[in-house]
Every structure is written in structure tokens, then in C-alpha cells.
C-alpha positions as CSV (number, residue, x, y, z in Angstrom):
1,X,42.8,106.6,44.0
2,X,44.2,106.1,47.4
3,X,47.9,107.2,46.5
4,X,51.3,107.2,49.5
5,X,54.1,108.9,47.3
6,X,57.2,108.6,49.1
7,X,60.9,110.5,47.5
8,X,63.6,112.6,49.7
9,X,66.4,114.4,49.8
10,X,66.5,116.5,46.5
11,X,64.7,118.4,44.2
12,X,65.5,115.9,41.7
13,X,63.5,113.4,44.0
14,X,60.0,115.7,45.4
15,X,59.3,117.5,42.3
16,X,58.6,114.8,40.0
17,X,56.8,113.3,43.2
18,X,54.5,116.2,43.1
19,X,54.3,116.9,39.2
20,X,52.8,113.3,39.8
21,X,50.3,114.4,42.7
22,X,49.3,117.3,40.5
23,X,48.3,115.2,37.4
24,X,46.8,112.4,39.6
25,X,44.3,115.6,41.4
26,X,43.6,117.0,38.1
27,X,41.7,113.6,36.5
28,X,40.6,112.6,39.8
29,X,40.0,115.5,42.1
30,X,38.3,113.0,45.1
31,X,41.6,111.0,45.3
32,X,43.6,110.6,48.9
33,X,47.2,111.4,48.7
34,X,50.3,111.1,51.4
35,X,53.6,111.9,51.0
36,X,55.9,110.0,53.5
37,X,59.0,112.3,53.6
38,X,62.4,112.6,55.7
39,X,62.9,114.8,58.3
40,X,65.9,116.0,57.1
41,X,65.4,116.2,53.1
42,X,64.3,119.4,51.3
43,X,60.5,117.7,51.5
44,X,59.7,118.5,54.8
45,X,59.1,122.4,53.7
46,X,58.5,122.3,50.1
47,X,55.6,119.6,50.8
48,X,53.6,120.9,53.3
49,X,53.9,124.2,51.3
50,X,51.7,122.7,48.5
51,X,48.7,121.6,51.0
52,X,49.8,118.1,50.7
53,X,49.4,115.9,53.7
54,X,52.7,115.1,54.6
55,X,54.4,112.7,57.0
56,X,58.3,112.6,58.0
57,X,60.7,109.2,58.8
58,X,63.8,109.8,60.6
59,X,66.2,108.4,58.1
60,X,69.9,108.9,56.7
61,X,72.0,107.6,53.9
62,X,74.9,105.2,54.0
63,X,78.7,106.6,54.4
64,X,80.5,105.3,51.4
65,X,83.4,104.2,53.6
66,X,83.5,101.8,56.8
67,X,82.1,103.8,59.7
68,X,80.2,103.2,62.6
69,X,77.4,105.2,62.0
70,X,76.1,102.9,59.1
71,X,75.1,100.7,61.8
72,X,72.8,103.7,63.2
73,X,72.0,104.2,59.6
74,X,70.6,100.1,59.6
75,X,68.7,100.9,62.8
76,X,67.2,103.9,61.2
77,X,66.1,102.2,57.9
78,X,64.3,98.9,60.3
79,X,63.3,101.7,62.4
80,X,61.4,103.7,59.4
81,X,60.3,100.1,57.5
82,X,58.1,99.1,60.7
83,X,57.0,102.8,60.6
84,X,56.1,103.3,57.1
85,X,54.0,99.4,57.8
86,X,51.8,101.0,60.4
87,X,51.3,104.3,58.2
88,X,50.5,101.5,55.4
89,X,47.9,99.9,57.3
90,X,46.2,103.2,58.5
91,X,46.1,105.0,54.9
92,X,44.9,101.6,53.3
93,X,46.4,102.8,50.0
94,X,45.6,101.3,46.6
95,X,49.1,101.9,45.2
96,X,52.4,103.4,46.5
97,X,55.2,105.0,44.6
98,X,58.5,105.7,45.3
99,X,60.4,109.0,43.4
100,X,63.9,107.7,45.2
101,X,66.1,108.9,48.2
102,X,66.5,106.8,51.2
103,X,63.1,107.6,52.5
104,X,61.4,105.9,49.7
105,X,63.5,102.9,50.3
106,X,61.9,102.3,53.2
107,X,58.5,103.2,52.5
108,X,58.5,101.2,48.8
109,X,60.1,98.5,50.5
110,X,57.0,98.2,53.8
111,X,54.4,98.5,51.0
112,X,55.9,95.4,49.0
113,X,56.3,93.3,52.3
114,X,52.5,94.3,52.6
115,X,51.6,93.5,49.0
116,X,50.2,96.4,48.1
117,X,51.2,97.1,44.4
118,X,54.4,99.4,44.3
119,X,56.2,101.1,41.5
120,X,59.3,103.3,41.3
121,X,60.1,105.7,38.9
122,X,63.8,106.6,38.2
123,X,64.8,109.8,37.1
124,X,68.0,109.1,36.1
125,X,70.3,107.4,33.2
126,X,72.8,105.8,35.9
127,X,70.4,103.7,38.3
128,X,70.4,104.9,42.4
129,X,71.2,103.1,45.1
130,X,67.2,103.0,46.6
131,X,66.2,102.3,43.4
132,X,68.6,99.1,43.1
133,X,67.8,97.9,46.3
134,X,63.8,98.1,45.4
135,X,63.6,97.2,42.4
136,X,63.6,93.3,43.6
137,X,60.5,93.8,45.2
138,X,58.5,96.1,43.3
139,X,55.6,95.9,40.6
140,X,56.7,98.4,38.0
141,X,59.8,100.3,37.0
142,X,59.2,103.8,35.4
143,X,62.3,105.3,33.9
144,X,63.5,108.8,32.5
145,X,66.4,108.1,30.5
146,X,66.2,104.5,28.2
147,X,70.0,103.7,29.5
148,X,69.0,102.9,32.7
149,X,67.0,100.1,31.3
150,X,69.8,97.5,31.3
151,X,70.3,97.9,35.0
152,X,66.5,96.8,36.1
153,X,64.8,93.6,36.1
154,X,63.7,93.8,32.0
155,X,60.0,92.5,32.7
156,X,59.4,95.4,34.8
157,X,60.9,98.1,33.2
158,X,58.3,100.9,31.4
159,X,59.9,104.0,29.7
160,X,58.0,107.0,31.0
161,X,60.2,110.0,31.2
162,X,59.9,112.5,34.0
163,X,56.8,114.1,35.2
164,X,57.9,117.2,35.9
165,X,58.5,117.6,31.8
166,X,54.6,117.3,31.8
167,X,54.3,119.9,34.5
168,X,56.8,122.1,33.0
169,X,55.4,121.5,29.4
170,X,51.6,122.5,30.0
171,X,52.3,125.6,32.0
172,X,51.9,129.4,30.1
173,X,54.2,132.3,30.2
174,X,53.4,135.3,30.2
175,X,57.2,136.2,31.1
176,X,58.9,139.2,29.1
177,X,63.2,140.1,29.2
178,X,61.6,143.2,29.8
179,X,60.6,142.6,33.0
180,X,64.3,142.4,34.0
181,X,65.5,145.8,31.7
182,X,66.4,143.5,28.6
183,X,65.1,143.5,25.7
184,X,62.5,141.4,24.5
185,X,63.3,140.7,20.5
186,X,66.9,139.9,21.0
187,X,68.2,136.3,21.7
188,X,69.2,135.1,25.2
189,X,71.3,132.7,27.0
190,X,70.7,131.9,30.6
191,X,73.4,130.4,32.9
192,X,72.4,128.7,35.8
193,X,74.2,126.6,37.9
194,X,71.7,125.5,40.1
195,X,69.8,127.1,43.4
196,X,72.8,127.1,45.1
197,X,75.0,128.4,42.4
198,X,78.2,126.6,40.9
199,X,81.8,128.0,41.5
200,X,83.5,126.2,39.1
201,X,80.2,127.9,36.6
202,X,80.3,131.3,38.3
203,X,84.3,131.4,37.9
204,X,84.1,130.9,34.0
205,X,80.8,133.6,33.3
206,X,83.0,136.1,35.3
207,X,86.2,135.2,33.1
208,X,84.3,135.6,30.2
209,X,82.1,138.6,31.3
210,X,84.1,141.3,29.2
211,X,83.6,139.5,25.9
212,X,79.9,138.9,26.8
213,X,79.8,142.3,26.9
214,X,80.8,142.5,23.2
215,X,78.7,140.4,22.0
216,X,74.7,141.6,20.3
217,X,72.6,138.4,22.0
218,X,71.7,138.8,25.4
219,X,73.2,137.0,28.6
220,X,71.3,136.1,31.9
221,X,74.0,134.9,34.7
222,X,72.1,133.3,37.9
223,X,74.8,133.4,40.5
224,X,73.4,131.1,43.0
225,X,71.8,133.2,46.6
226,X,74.8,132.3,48.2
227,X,76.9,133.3,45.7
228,X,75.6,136.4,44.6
229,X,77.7,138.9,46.6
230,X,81.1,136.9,45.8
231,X,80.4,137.6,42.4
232,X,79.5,141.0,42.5
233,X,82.6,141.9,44.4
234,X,85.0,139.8,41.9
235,X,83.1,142.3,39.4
236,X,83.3,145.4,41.1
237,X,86.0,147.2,38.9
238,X,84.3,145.1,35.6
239,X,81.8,147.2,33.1
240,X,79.0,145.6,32.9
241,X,77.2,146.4,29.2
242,X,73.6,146.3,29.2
243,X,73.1,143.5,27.6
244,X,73.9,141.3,30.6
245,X,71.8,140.6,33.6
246,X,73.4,139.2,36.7
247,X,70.7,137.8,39.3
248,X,71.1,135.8,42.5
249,X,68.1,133.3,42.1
250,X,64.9,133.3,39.4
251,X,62.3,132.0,41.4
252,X,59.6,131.7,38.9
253,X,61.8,129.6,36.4
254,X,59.1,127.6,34.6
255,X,57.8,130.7,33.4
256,X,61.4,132.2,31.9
257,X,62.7,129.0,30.6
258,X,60.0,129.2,27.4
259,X,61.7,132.9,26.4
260,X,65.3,131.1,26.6
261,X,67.2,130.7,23.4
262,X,70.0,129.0,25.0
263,X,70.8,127.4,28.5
264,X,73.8,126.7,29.8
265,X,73.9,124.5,33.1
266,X,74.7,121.1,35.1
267,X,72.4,118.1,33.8
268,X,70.5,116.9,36.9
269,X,67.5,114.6,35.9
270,X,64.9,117.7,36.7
271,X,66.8,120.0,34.3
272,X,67.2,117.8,31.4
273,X,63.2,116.9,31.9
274,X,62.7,120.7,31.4
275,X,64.7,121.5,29.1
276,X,63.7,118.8,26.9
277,X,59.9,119.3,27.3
278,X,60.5,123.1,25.9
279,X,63.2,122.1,23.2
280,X,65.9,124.3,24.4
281,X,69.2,124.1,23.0
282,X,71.7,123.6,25.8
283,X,75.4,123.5,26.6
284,X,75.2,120.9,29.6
285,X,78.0,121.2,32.2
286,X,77.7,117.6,34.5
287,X,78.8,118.2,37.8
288,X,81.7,115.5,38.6
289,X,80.5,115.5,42.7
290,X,77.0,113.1,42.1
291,X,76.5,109.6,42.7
292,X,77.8,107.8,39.7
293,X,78.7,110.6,37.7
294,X,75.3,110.2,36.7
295,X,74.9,113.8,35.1
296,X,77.7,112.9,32.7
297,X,75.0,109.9,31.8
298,X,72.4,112.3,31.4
299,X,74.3,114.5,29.5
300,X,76.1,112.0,27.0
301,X,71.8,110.7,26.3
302,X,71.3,114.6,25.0
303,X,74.7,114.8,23.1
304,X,74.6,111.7,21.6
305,X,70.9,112.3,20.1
306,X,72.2,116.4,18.7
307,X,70.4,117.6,21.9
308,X,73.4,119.3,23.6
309,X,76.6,120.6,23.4
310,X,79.2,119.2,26.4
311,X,82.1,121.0,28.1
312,X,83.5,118.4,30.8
313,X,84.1,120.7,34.2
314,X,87.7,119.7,33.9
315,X,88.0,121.7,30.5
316,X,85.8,124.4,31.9
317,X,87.3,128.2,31.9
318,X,86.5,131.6,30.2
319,X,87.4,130.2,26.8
320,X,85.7,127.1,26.4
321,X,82.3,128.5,28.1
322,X,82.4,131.7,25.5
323,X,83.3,129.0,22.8
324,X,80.5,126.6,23.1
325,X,78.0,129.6,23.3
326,X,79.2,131.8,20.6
327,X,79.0,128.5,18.5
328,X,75.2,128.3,19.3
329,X,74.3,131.8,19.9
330,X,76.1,132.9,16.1
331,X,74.1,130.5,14.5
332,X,70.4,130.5,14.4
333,X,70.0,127.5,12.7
334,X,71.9,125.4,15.1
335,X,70.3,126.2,17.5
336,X,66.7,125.1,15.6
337,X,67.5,121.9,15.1
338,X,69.3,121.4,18.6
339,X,66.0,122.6,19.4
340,X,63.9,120.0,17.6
341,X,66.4,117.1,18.6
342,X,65.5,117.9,22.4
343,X,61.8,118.1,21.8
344,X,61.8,114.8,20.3
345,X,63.2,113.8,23.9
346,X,60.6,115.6,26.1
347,X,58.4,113.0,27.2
348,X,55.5,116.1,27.9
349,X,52.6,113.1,29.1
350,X,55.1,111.7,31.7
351,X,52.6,112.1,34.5
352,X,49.5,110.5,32.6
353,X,51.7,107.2,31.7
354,X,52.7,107.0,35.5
355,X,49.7,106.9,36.5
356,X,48.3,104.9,33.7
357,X,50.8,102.4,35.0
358,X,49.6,102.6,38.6
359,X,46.4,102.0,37.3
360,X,47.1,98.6,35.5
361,X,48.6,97.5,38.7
362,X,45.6,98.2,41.0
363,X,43.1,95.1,41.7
């Protein structure tokens, strides 16, 4: 397969992209790919990282309120459309695919003016922008969450899930607590508030941080890089028992998340996909700052099927955090069949019906 994958901006955007390039090189190693990136999204260094050939668009998103650089944001998006149409007719591709961000718009959008068969795959339950926009001209729609069915043309609307659940799902651990001093037969609870940390997250864990030290399950705090030091000074006159680890970043995540008996976090698309794909119980904390309030969405799918616990960030403080975990963390079998209500969500082939669906659409 000749295969231009085009998603920007976020995570929540590039890694499905690649959990899809991954599957794709797996069953057919002598396949061409290209990923047509921004310049400015987080793709332009995590892509050419992976050996993938990689191509960037200047390209920016729209301001939500009148201003005058939307109409350098127009000249942009015609700018990277007649772009993306000469990369089209170099690459000769049998199929291209668009993950979202504003990139993608563009590229997707080129493809379908070319009539080369395009899909898109949403990761999300409350439909983007991009995605809107394309989904008039494209083939296919893949989505990760069934509410965001009702907001796509129906006919071209295939429930997938998210690719990065098959990624996430297939990979082995050979993680131990140990490895970070704790122990390795005790139950665990990881709080993560992202790669860049959460302060509204942070403020409540460090609140809370003297009855965590109370209690006989173990707690893993990720702070955040940026975040790290602020935290360690707020908890500079605090005890911290051994049972708690406090860690700026966990870079090899897909390998701990398996040992987790609880995770506590926001509910971006790429962390629901995970979590699901593992059956992890969670307490989901949706960030109020996205497009949408689209992690609300995402959450509300989980809690609504017994596959989370939610504490809006509104209600958020020491209390409610240490209240929501204690409920799951006391009680074993809660958190089993929370467990097996969020495996029944993973969707751990997401990557082989993507491209299944590619496939049906290539003459």
C-alpha cells in the first residue's frame, strides 16, 4: 500500500497516526508511507524520530473570535491545499488518511479534490472542527467513541475505536513497582495529569498527600516536568511515607499502565483508548479548557457504561480526589468489574479495521 497519513498538533492526533503506520508495516512490510505534518505541531519531532518519512505544511488554526489573522490563517490553509496537491501527485498514493488537526484538513481535503480515496478517523466523542469540514468530501468515517456517530454523514460512518488501543494492547511488560522502590504485591494508583502536568490535579494529590500517607495501597503521583519542582517545594515541610512515589514524567508508560490497579487522570481520546484496551479502572478528571468540552464526552461514554468514576474539575480538591479513590482502592471487587466494563470498551484490533477499511476503498 502506497499510504500519506496526514494528523497535527497533538498527541491525541500523531500517535493514533502512527499506531496505524505500525500495523499497516507489520502485514505489509514493502508498503510506502508519508506523513504530511505541520511545522508547528508536536509531529515535526516525534515523526521523524520513528524513521518515518515525513513532510511539514505551514499551517495554523482559526482564532475563535474576529481577528485579522484568520485571514492569514485562509491564505495558509489555500496555501497548504495546492501544496499537499503537488505532494499528491508525486507520492501517487493508493489511499490517504487524515488523524485530525488543521494540517490534515488540508491534506484530506487536496486528496478528495484529486479523487484519490480518503478516510478520516475521529478520535473523539464530540466531532472536531477538521473533521466537520472533511467529512463532506471524504470516503469513510472511522470513529472512537459511537456518540460521535450522529454528527457525520450516517452512510459513511464505521465504528473502529482508536488504534493506539491496538498498539498499547499487544505490547509486553516486563515493568516491576520495584523498579521505582515500591513494592510489587501491593495495589497502586497512578495520577497523571498529562506530560505537562495539571495544576488544578497537582493542587488536590498535595492536599491529600498526608492521608495518602495513611493509607496500605500504593500511590504513584506524576507531577508534570514542568511541574515537578513546584511540587516538591509546596512539599518540602510534608512526610512523605513510603508508600508514595512522586515522579516528574514516566516515559515508558505503555509498559507501567499494565501493573496499574487504578488511574486517576484527564480523559483525552489517547488515554481513554489505553486505558480501555488494558481494563483499568479509572477516576477520569475532563479538563474544562478543550474544544467542546469534549473530555467531559469521553468521560460521560466510560461512566455511563460502569467504566469510570467522574469528579468534574469544579468539584475537585483534597476531599473529593481522596474520596473517589479510597472508594475504589478499599474495594477489590469494584474495582474488577470496573475493570471488565472498560475491557469490554477496548477496541484492541483498531488498527487492523482501519486498514481493512482503507482497503475496501482502494480500486
Amino acid at each position: 500500500m502506497r499510504l500519506i497519513i496526514s494528523g497535527g498538533g497533538t498527541g491525541g492526533h500523531i500517535y493514533p497516526a502512527l499506531a496505524i503506520i505500525e500495523d499497516l508495516l507489520k502485514q505489509e512490510p514493502d508498503s510506502e508511507v508519508l506523513y504530511v505534518g505541520s511545522k508547528r505541531g508536536l509531529e515535526s519531532s516525534i515523526v521523524p524520530e520513528q524513521g518515518i518519512k515525513f513532510i511539514a505544511l505551514e499551517i495554523q488554526g482559526f482564532k475563535r473570535s474576529l481577528s485579522l489573522e484568520n485571514f492569514k490563517t485562509v491564505a495558509l490553509f489555500l496555501k497548504s491545499v495546492r501544496e499537499s496537491k503537488k505532494i499528491i501527485k508525486d507520492f501517487k498514493p493508493d489511499i490517504v488518511i487524515g488523524t485530525g488537526g488543521y494540517v490534515s484538513g488540508a491534506v484530506v481535503y487536496a486528496a478528495a479534490k484529486a479523487h484519490i480515496p480518503t478516510m478520516i478517523h475521529e478520535q473523539n466523542s464530540a466531532v472536531g472542527l477538521t473533521n466537520k469540514f472533511l467529512s463532506h468530501y471524504v470516503d469513510k468515517i472511522a470513529i472512537g467513541f459511537h456518540e460521535a456517530a450522529d454528527q457525520f454523514p450516517k452512510e459513511k460512518v464505521v465504528f473502529a475505536g482508536n488504534p493506539r488501543a491496538q498498539q498499547v494492547a499487544n505490547m509486553k511488560s516486563t515493568f516491576k513497582w520495584s523498579d521505582i522502590d515500591l513494592q510489587d504485591n501491593e495495589p497502586t494508583v497512578l495520577i497523571f495529569g498529562g506530560s505537562q502536568g495539571a495544576p488544578a490535579i497537582n493542587k488536590a494529590v498535595i492536599g491529600a498527600i498526608s492521608e495518602f500517607n495513611q493509607r496500605k495501597y500504593q500511590v504513584v503521583f506524576v507531577t508534570g516536568q514542568k511541574r515537578y519542582q513546584n511540587v516538591m517545594d509546596l512539599l518540602n515541610k510534608t512526610r512523605i511515607s513510603s508508600n508514595i512515589k512522586i515522579l516528574p514524567y514516566i516515559n515508558n508508560m505503555p509498559q507501567v499502565l499494565p501493573k496499574v490497579s487504578l488511574i486517576v487522570g484527564r480523559s483525552g481520546a489517547t488515554s481513554i483508548a489505553e486505558i480501555t484496551a488494558l481494563g483499568i479502572p479509572a477516576v477520569l478528571i475532563p479538563s474544562p479548557y478543550v474544544t467542546a468540552d469534549h473530555q467531559t464526552k469521553n468521560t460521560m461514554s466510560l461512566v455511563s457504561r460502569g467504566a469510570a468514576l467522574m469528579v468534574k474539575q469544579d468539584d475537585l480538591n483534597p476531599k473529593s480526589l481522596l474520596k473517589a479513590v479510597d472508594q475504589l482502592m478499599h474495594d477489590s471487587a469494584a474495582r474488577e468489574k470496573m475493570a471488565d466494563n472498560s475491557k469490554k470498551l477496548g477496541v484492541v484490533d483498531s488498527a487492523d479495521e482501519i486498514l481493512n477499511l482503507a482497503r475496501t476503498l482502494i480500486k
